[in-house]
N, C-alpha and C positions, 0 to 999 in steps of 0.2 A: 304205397297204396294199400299192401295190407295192414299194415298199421293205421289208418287214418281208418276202413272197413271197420276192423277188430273195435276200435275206441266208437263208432257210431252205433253199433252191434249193443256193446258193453252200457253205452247211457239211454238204447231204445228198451235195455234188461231192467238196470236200473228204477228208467221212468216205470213198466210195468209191476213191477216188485212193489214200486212204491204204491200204486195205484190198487192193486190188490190187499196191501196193510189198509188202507184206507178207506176200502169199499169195506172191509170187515168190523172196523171200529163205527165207520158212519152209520152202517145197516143196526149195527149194536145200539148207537146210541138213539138212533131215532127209534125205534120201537124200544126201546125204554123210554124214552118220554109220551111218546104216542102209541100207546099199544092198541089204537082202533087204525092205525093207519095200513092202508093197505102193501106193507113193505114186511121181509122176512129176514132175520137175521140169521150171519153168519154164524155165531157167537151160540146162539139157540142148539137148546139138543135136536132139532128138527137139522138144521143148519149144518151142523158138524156130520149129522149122519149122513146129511148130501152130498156135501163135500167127498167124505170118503170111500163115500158109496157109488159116487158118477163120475170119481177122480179119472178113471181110466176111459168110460162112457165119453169122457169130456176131451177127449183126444183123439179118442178114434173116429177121426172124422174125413169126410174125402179129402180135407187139404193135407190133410196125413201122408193119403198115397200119394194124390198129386204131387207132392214133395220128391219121397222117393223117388217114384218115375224120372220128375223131372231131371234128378240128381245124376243119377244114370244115364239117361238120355245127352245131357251136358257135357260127364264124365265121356261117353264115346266119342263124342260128336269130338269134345280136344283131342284126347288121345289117342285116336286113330288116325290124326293129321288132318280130317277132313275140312275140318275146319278154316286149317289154314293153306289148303288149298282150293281156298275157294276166296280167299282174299290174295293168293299170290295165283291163281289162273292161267298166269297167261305167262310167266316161266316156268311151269312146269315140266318134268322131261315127259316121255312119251308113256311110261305102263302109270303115270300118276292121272296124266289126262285122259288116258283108258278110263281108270277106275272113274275117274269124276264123270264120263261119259256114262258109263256104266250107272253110275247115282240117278243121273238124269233121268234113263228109259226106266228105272225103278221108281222114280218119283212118276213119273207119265202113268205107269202100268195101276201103283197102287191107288191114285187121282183116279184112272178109271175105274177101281174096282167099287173104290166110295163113291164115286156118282150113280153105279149101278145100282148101289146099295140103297141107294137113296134118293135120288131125280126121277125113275123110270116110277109110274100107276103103282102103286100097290108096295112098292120097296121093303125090303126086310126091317130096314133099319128106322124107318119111318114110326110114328104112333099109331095107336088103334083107329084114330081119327085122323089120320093123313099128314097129320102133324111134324114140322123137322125139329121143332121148337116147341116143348120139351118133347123130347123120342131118344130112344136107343143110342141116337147119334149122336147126340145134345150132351149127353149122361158121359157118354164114351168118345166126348172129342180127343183129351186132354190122352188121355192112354193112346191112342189112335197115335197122333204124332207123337207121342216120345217112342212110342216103339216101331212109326217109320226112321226117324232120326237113327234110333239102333240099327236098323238094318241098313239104314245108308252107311252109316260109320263104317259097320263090320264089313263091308261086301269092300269099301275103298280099301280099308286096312288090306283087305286078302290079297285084292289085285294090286293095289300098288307097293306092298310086299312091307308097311311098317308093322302088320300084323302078322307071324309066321308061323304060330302055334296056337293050340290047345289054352295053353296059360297067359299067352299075351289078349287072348279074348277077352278072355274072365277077366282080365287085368281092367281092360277097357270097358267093361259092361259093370264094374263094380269100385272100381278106382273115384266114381263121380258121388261116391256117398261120403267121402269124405272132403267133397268140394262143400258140405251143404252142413257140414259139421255145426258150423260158428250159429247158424237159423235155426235149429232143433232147440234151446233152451228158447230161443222169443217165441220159437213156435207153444211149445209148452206154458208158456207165463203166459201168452195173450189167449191161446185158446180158456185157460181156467178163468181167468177173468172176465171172458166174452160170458163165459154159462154162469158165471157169478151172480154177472147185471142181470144176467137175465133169472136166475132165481131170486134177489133179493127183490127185485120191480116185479116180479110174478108175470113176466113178458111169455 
């Protein structure tokens, strides 16, 4: 499986790489034959300056963090067991089904604190205009669960005893960045690409 992953990864890098040579030579070639057209070249001193001047602009973007977060939140979610005691439930011995008990009335508690935050007249997390959509909440869903997911992990890990230290935490809260390894080069290749099109079509 991860070999069939790694090889779809490797020709979605591929197709992008190619796609990027391509956008740079086309944007070249068409304003040189058109130079009233409304399109801007890669190739251009204008072009190269953007390039390596937005190169990092061009990446730090929220699907950046969203990445990370998610990476992390994943990495817990396995490595604290929780996960897969939530697909085997029902032979669990007794301090595992604590702990999953224990997940529960945390998922209920912090469900209530976001509906406070947000359902009741006037809500924090709401817009200036009353709005849920876009608001504070909108902006900050994506963080919000990966970092309920981390505290369900960590609190099963504790109680149900796969977690027992200091270092097994960190293990768990930072072990899931390297689940996301193999997406950091497509992330990079398609993000430069997306600010590409969108400089040389002047979008």
């Amino acid at each position: 499986m991860r070999m069939n992953k790694e090889k779809i990864y490797s020709i979605i890098a591929l197709f992008l790489g190619i796609s990027m040579i391509a956008l740079v030579l086309i944007s070249w070639l068409i304003t040189a034959a058109i130079p009233e057209i409304a399109m801007r070249s890669l190739l251009s001193s204008e072009g190269i300056r953007w390039f390596f001047g937005h190169f990092v602009d061009n990446l730090a973007t929220p699907v950046l963090v969203w990445m990370v977060l998610i990476g992390i939140s994943y990495g817990a979610l396995i490595h604290s067991g929780l996960f897969q005691a939530l697909r085997t439930r029902r032979s669990l011995d007794y301090p595992k089904r604590f702990a999953l008990h224990l997940v529960l009335f945390e998922m209920i508690l912090i469900t209530a604190i976001i509906l406070l935050l947000t359902v009741i007249p006037h809500a924090i997390l709401l817009s200036v205009t009353g709005n849920l959509i876009p608001s504070s909440f909108s902006n900050s869903i994506i963080p919000i669960i990966c970092f309920s997911i981390c505290v369900f992990s960590v609190s099963y890990g504790l109680m149900s005893g796969t977690l027992q230290s200091l270092q097994s935490i960190f293990r768990c809260l930072s072990v899931g960045i390297t689940y996301t390894t193999s997406i950091w080069l497509l992330y990079i290749l398609g993000a430069e690409l997306y600010f590409s099109i969108l400089f040389v079509f002047e979008l």
